[in-house]
C-alpha positions in Angstrom: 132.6 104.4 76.7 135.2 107.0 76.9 135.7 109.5 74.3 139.6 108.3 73.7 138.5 104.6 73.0 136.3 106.3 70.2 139.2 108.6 68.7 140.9 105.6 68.5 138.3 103.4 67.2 137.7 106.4 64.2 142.0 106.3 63.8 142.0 102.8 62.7 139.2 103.3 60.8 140.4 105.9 58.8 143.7 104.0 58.5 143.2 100.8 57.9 139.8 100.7 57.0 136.3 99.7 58.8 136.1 96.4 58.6 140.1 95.8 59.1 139.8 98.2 62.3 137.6 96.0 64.1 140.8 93.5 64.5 143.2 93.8 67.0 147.0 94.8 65.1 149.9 92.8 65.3 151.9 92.7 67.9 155.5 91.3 68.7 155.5 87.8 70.4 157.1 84.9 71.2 158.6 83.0 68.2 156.4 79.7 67.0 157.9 77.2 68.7 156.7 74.2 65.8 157.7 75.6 62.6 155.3 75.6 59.8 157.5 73.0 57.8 156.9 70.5 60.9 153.1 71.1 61.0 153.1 70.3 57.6 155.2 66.6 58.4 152.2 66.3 61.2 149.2 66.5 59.0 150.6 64.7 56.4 151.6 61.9 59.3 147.8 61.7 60.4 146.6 61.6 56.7 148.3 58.1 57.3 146.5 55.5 59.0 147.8 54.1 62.4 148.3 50.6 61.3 150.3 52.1 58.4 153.3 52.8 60.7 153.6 49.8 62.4 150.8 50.3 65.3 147.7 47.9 66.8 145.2 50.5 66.0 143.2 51.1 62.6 143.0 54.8 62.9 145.3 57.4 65.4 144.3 59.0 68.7 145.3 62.5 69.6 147.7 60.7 71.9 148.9 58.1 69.7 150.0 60.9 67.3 151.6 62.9 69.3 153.8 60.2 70.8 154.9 58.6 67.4 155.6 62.6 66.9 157.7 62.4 69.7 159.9 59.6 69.2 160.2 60.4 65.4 159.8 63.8 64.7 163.4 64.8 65.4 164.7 61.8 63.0 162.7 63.4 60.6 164.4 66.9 60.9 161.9 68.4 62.9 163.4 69.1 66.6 160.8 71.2 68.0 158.3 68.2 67.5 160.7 66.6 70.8 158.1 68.0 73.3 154.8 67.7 71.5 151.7 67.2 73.2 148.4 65.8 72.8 146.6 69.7 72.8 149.1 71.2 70.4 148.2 68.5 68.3 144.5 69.0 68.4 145.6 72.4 67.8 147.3 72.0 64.7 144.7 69.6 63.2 142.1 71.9 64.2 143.3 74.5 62.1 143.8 72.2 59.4 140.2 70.6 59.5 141.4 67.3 60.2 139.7 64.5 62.6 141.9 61.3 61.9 140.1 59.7 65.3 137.0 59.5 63.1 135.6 57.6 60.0 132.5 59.1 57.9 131.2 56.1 55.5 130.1 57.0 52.0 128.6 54.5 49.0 130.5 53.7 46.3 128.7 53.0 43.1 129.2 49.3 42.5 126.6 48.8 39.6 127.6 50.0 36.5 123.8 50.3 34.8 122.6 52.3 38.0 121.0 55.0 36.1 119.4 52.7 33.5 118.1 50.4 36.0 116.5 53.8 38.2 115.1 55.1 35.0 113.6 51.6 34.8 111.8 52.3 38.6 111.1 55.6 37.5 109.1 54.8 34.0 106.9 52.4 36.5 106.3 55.1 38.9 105.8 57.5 35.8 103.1 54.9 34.6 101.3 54.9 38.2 101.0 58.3 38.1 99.1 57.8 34.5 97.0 55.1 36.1 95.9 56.9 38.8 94.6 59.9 36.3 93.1 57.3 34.2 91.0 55.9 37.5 89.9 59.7 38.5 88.4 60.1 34.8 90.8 62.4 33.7 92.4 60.4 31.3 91.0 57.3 28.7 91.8 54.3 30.5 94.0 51.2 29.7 92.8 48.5 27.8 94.5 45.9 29.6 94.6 46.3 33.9 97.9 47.0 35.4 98.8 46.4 39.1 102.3 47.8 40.5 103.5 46.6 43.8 106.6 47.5 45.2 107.9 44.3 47.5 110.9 43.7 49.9 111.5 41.6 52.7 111.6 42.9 56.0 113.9 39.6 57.9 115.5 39.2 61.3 112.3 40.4 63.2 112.8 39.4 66.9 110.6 37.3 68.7 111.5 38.7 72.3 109.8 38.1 75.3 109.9 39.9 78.7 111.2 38.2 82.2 109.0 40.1 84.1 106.1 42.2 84.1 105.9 45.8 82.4 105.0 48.4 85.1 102.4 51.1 83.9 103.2 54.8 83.9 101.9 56.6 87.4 101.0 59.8 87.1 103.4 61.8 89.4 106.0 59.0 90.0 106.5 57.5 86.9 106.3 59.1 83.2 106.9 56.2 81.0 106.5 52.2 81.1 108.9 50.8 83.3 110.4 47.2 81.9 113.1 44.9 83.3 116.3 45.1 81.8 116.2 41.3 81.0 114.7 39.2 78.4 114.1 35.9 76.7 114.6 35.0 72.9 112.6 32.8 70.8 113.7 33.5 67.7 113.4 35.2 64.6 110.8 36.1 61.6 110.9 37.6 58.4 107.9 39.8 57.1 107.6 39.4 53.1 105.8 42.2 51.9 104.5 43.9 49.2 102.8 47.6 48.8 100.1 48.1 45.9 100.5 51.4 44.5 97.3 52.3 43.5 95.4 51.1 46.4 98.0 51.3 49.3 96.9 47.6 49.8 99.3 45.6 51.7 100.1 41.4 50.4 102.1 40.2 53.2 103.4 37.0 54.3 105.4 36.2 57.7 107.7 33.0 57.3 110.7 31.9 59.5 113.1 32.3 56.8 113.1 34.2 52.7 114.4 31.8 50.4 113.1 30.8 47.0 110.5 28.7 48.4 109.1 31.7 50.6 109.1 34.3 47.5 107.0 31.9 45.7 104.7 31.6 47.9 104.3 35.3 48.2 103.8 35.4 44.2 101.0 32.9 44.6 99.4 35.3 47.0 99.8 37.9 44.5 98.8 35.4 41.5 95.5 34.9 43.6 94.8 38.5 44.9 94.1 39.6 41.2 91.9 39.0 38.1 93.5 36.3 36.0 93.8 39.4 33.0 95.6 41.7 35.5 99.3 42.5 34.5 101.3 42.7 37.6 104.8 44.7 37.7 106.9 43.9 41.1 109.4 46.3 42.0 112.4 45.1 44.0 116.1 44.2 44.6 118.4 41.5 43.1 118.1 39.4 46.2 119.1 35.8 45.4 115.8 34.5 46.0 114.5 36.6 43.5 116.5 35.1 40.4 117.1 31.6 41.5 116.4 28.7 39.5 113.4 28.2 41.2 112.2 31.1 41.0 112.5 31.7 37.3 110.8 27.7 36.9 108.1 28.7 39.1 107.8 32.1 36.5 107.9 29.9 33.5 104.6 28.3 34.6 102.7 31.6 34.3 101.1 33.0 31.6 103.2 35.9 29.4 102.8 39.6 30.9 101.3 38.0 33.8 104.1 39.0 36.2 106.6 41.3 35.3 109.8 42.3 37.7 111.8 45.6 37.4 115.0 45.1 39.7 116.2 48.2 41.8 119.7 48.9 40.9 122.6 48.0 43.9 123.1 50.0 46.6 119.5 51.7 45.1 116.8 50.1 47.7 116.0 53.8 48.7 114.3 53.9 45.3 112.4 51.4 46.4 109.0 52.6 47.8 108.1 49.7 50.2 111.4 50.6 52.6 109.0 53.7 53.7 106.6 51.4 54.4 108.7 48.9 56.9 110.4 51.9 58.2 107.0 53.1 59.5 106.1 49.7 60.4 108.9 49.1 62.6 108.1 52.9 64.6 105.1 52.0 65.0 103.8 48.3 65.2 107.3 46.9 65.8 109.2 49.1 68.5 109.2 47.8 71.9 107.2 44.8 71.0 107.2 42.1 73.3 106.0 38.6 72.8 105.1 35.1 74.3 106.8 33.0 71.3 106.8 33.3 67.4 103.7 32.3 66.9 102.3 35.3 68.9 104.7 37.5 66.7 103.1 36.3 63.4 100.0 37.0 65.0 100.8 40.9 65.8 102.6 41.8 62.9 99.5 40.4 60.8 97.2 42.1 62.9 99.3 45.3 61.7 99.0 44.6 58.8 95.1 44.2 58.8 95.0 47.6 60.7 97.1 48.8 57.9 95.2 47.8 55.3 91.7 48.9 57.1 92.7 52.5 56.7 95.4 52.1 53.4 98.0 54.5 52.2 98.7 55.0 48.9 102.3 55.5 48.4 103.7 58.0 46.2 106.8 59.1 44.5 107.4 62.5 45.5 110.8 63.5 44.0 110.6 64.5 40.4 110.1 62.0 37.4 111.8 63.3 34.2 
């Protein structure tokens, strides 16, 4: 480095400051071309959606923009938008942080007792907790036995089957299992399932449909699979099958206490503890499967669920009760 580019580099420094030196100083240029007031009529224009001003699409495209820029800018008062093209456009929104080509989703709350509904899932997750200390001998234990299982159905499980035969990896040549692109469909399941949280036990039931009919049936399981004294609290969602008229006869024929539901509140089935479980199940057991009919699905996703529940986990909630 020369010894002038430092002299300079101290000048600046001493005149404008250290920080403020590293910049390069103005210098005279070539007039903006787009005022700032037309900029402004831009951004606000691609605020808008494209439908809005009388076009096919939902949502603009660079090129969409700057066309209806174009053709309307000058009407508007804004000349210098006559020539705009599609990059000064992404220019302009770039330096406003603006992407009107793209759509990011959120949740809006739709159930107005969210939080008194999670505090509901919460207390039964608090009382696991309890249970769990109670069974290790840290704690007196409760006079009357309590199961908790969290339950959800897991539908629209495909039954597909391969046209031809998988080819093996070869050590060398090929890395991965090679498969043909077509298939055949046979149909589809849906796994009914229900997680015990203090044994990581697994109740499931694999049916061709989940209505009414189906649920009870997975009750009965549940009715069966513990000691007639045994409180049983099911955690899920306000699926239809859950509070239909059937159900709720079906419920009517038990005895008081015996089963006891705690609803997850809309939009709230990540509160639900079981939805770990399927998502596992479907990296695991499920991906990639391939099957001869229905039939031989049932017959795998039960085995995986006998696997399962020869080495159980026992699920947890790990964000904070208060």
């Amino acid at each position: 480095m020369h010894h002038q580019t430092v002299q300079r580099c101290v000048e600046l420094a001493l005149a404008y400051g250290a920080l403020a030196a590293l910049d390069d100083r103005p210098r005279p240029g070539k007039e903006p071309t787009i005022r700032p007031e037309a900029k402004v009529w831009l951004v606000s224009l691609a605020c808008d959606k494209a439908k809005e001003h009388g076009y096919a699409h939902e949502l603009w495209t660079t090129r969409l923009l700057a066309r209806h820029a174009r053709e309307h800018g000058p009407a508007a008062g804004h000349e210098c938008l006559a020539r705009l093209v599609q990059g000064t456009v992404c220019k302009i929104l770039g330096q406003e942080e603006i992407k009107p080509h793209k759509v990011r989703y959120y949740l809006e709350r739709r159930d107005a007792e969210f939080e008194q509904k999670m505090a509901e899932v919460l207390c039964v997750y608090r009382e696991v907790q309890v249970l769990k200390k109670a069974a290790a001998g840290k704690s007196n234990k409760s006079d009357k036995p309590v199961a908790a299982v969290s339950y959800d159905e897991k539908p629209g499980i495909q039954a597909i089957a391969t046209t031809a035969p998988d080819l093996p990896p070869e050590p060398g040549v090929h890395v991965t299992f090679a498969r043909d692109h077509e298939y055949k469909r046979h149909g589809t399941l849906s796994l009914l399932a229900g997680i015990d949280l203090l044994t990581g036990k697994v109740h499931a039931l694999v049916r061709d449909r989940h209505r009414s009919r189906e649920f009870i049936e997975f009750l009965k399981l549940l009715d069966t699979s513990y000691p007639a004294g045994t409180a049983i609290k099911l955690i899920l969602d306000n699926h239809s099958a859950h509070i239909s008229k059937e159900t709720r006869t079906w419920l009517a024929t038990r005895p008081t206490g015996r089963l006891e539901f705690t609803f997850t509140p809309k939009h709230g089935s990540w509160l639900n503890l079981v939805e770990g479980f399927f998502s596992k199940f479907a990296r695991s057991v499920l991906r990639h499967i391939r099957v001869t009919s229905k039939y031989d699905l049932k017959q795998r996703i039960m085995a995986g669920i006998d696997d399962v529940n020869r080495y159980p986990v026992i699920h947890t909630w790990s964000y904070k009760l208060v």
